[in-house]
PAPA-247830 format. One record per residue (C-alpha): residue number from 0; x, y, z. Coordinates in pm, 1 decimal. Each point is the difference from the previous one (the first is absolute). Layout:
# residues N
  pos         X         Y         Z
  NUM         X         Y         Z
...
END
This chain:
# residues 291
  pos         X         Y         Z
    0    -179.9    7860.7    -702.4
    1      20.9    -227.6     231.0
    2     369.0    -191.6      89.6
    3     103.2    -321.8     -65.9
    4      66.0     -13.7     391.8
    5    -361.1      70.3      71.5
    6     -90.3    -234.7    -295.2
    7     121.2    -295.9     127.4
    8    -122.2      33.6     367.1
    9    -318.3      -5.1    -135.7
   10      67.7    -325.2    -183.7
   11     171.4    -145.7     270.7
   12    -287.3     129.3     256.1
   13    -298.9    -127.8    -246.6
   14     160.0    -326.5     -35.1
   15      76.3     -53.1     401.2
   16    -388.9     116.6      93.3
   17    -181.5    -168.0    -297.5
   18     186.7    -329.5     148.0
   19    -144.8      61.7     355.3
   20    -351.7     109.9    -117.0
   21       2.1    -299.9    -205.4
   22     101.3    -300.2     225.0
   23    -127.1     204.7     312.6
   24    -221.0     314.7      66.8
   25    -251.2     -29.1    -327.5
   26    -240.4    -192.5     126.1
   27      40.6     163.7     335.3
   28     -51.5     332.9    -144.0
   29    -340.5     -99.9    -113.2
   30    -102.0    -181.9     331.3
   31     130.4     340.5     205.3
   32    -164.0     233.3    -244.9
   33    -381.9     -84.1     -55.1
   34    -245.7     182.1    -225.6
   35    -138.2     283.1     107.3
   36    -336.9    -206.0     -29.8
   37    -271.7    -106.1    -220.6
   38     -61.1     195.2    -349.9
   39    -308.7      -7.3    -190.2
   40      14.0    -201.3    -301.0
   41    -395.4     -60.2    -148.3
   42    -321.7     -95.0      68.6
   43    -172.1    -329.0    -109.9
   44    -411.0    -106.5      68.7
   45     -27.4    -131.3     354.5
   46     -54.9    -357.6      67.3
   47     -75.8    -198.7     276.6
   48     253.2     -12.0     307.9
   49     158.1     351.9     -96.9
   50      22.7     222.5     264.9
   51    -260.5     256.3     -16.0
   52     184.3     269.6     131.6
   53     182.2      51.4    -322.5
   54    -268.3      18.7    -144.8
   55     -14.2     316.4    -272.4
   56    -310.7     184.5      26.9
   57      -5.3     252.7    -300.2
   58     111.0    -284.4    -265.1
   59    -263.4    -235.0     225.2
   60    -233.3     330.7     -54.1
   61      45.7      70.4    -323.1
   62     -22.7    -365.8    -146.6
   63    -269.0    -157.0     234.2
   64     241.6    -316.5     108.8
   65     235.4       5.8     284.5
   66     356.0      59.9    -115.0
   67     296.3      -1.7     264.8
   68     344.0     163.7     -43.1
   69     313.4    -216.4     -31.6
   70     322.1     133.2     208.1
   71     324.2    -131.3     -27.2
   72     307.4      67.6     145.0
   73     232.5     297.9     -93.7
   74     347.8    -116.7      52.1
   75     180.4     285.1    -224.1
   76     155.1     219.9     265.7
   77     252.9     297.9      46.0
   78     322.2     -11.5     159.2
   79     185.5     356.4      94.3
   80     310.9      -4.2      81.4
   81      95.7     284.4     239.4
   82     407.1      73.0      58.2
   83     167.1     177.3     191.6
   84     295.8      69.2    -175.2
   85     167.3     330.3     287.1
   86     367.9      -7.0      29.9
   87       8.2    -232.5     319.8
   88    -145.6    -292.4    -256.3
   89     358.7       8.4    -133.5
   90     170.6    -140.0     327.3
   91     123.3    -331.3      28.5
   92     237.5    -220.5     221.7
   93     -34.7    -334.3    -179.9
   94     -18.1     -75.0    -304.3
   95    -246.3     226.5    -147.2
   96    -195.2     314.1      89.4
   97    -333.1      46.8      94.9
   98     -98.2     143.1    -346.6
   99     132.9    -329.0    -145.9
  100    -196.2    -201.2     205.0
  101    -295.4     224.6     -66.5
  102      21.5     -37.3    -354.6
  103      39.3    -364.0      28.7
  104    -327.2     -53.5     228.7
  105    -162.4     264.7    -252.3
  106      96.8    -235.0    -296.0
  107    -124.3    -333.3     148.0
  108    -363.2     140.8      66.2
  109     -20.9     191.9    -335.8
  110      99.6    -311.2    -201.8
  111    -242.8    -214.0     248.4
  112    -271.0     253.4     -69.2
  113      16.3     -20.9    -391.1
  114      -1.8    -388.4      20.2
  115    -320.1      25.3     177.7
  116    -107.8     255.5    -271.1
  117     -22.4     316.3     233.8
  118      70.6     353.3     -70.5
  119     347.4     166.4     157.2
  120      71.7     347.1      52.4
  121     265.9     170.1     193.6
  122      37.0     288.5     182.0
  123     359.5     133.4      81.9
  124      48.0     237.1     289.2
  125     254.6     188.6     242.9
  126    -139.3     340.3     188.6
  127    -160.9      45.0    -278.7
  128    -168.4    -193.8    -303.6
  129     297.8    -127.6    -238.5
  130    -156.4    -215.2    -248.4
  131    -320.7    -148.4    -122.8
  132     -91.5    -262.5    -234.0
  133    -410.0     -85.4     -40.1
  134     -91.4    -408.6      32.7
  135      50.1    -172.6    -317.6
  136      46.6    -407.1     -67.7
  137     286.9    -176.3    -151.0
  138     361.5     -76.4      -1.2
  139     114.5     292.8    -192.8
  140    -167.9     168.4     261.7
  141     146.9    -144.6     303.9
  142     349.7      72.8    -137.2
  143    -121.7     392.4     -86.1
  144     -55.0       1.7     385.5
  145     338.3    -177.9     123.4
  146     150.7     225.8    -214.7
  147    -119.0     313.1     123.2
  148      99.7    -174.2     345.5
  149     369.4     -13.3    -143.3
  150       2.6     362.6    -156.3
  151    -190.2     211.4     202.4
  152     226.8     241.1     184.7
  153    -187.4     176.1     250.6
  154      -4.2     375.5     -17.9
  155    -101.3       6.9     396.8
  156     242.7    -166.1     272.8
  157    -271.4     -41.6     310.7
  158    -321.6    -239.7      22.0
  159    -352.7     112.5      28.3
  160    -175.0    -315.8      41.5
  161    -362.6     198.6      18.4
  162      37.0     186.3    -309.3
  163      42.5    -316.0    -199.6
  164    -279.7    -162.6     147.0
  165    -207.7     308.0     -35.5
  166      67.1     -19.9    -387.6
  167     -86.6    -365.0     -15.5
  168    -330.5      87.6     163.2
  169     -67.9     267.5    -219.6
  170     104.1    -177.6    -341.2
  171    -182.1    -330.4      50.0
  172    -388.5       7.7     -47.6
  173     -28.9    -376.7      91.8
  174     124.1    -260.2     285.4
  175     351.0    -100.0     -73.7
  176     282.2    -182.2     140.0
  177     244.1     251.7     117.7
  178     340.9    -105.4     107.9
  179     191.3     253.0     163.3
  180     389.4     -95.4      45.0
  181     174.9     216.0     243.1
  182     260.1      34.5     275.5
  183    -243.9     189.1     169.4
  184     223.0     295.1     119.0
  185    -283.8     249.8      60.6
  186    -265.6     177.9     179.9
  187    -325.3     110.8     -26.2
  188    -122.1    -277.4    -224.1
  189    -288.4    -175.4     195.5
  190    -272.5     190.0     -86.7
  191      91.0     -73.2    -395.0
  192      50.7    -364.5      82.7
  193    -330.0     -82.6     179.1
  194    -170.7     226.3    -313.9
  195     175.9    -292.9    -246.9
  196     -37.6    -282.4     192.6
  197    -423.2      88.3      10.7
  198     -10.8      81.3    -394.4
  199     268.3    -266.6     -75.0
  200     152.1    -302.1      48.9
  201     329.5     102.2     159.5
  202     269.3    -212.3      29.1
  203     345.3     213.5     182.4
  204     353.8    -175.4     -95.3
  205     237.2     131.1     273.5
  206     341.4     -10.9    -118.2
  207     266.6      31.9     241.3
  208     413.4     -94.3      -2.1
  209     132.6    -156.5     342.6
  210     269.9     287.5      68.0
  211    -294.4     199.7      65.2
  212    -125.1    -120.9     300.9
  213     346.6      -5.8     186.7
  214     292.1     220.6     -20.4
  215     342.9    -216.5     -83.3
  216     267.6     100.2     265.4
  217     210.3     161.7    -230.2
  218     142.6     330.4     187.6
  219     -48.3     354.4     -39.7
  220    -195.0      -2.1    -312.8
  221    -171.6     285.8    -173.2
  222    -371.2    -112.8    -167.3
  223    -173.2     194.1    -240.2
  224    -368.8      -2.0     -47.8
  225     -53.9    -131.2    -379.5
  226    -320.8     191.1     -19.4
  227      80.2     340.8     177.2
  228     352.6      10.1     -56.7
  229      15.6      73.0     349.6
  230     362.6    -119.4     163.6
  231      35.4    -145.7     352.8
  232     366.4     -93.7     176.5
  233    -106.9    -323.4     229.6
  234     212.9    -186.5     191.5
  235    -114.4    -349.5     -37.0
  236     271.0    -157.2     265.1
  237    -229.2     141.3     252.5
  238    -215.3    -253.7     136.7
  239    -276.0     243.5      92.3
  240       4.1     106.6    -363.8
  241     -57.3    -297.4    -166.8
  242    -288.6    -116.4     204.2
  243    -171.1     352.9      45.0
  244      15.0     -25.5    -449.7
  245    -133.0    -352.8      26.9
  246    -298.7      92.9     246.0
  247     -93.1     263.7    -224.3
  248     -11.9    -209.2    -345.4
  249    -202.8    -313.5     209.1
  250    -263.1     302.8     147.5
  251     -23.6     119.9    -348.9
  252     -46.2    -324.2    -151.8
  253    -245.7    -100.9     297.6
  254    -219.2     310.0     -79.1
  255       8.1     -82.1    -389.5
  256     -88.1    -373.8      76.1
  257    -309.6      95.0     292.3
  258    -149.3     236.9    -280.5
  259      -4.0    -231.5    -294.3
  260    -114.9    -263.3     258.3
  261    -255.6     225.2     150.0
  262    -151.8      91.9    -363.4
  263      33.7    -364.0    -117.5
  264     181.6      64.5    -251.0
  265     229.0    -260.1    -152.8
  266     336.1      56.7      21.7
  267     338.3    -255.6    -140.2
  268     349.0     109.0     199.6
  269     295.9     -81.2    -240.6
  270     379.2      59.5      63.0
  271     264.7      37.8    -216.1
  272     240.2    -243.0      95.5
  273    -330.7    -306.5     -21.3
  274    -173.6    -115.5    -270.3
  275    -337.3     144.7     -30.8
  276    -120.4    -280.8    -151.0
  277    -108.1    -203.0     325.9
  278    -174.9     313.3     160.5
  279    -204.8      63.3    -305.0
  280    -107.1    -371.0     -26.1
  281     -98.8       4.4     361.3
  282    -211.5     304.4     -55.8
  283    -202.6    -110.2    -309.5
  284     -68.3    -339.5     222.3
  285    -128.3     200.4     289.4
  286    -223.1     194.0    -284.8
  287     -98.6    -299.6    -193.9
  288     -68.5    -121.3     331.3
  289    -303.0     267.3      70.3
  290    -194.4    -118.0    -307.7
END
């Protein structure tokens, strides 16, 4: 059963995206996302001006008249969503948490996705492999995924970034979308991200609240690690403190950003205390853009 809370976030979260997909990213969705290609459809007896390299030989064989094949384009696509769902998704300064905002971003391209008639599936992850549910179309769908978004405790507390990735690469047979929303609070994930980005088309959604990039001066503090459980007394009145913590996050979000950039991967940077809404417009014109 599933609560009335629960319930009517979903409500209030379908109603909120549907309104932005609607009035903003539909149509942007389908520029950003192309077909995979051309798909053959039938052939027809050649006349003059057709291109004779589509020509088909064993119907032009078998009949005695030139026949050529007719391609068109195959727009149906699959999106996967890929979430990272480890306990340090739960932290959150402003007014919502990174898992919020996740789910929110998640929502927007699912419901974008079925108006444009695609497949979404969803993969839900923490060290280890959480949840799955296959690509399917509809509304009813979409919802069955937010849902499992909402309800989905994880059974694991840390992140392992690969493993999900690994699973998407072994579960999908064909070229997908594959959106992977993450604080990206890991290691060892490169060689599963450049293996993705060459089967798929990989999209990373780096979530991140603002308290995490500088310490507040707040005193002798003790911080616990929401993944490890590991507990740390820091004294965040010292000067040398605070910047040696803020060094560290901007050379770990350096390295994250030269490795996506390095691989070409596309990546959107969201916050939790600004709308998401102008970042992800700004990506799908810099896709839309390529075409």
């Amino acid at each position: 059963m599933i609560s009335k809370e629960v319930l009517k976030k979903i409500r209030k979260l379908e109603i909120q995206t549907k309104g932005i997909v609607n009035t903003l990213f539909g149509g942007e969705y389908q520029s950003a996302f192309k077909g995979r290609g051309m798909e053959f459809s039938e052939v027809r007896a050649y006349t003059y001006g057709d291109d004779i390299r589509q020509i088909d030989w064993n119907v032009t064989a078998r009949t005695g008249d030139p026949f050529i094949k007719i391609f068109e384009e195959e727009r149906e696509q699959t999106l996967m969503l890929c979430i990272d769902i480890s306990q340090s998704g739960t932290f959150g300064s402003q007014n919502q948490s990174k898992m919020d905002l996740a789910i929110e971003i998640c929502a927007v391209l699912a419901f974008s996705a079925i108006k444009n008639s695609d497949k979404v599936g969803l993969v839900i992850f923490s060290d280890h492999i959480e949840k799955v549910v296959p690509p399917k179309k509809g509304r009813t769908h979409v919802l069955r995924l937010i849902r499992e978004l909402y309800t989905t405790e994880p059974t694991g507390t840390g992140t392992d970034i690969a493993d999900g990735l690994s699973y998407i690469n072994r579960l999908l047979d064909r070229r997908a979308i594959v959106v992977l929303a993450s604080d990206f609070m890991d290691t060892d994930f490169e060689k599963q991200l450049r293996i993705t980005n060459q089967k798929h088309d990989l999209v990373n959604i780096i979530i991140s609240d603002p308290l995490e990039d500088e310490l507040p001066n707040m005193g002798l503090v003790t911080i616990r690690d929401a993944e490890t459980g590991a507990e740390k007394r820091v004294d965040t009145s010292s000067k040398k403190v605070r910047k040696a913590y803020q060094k560290r996050r901007m050379e770990q979000k350096a390295y994250i950003h030269e490795m996506m950039l390095k691989m070409k991967i596309d990546r959107v940077e969201v916050h939790t205390n600004e709308s998401y809404v102008q970042p992800l417009m700004n990506f799908f014109t810099r896709r839309g853009n390529r075409y």
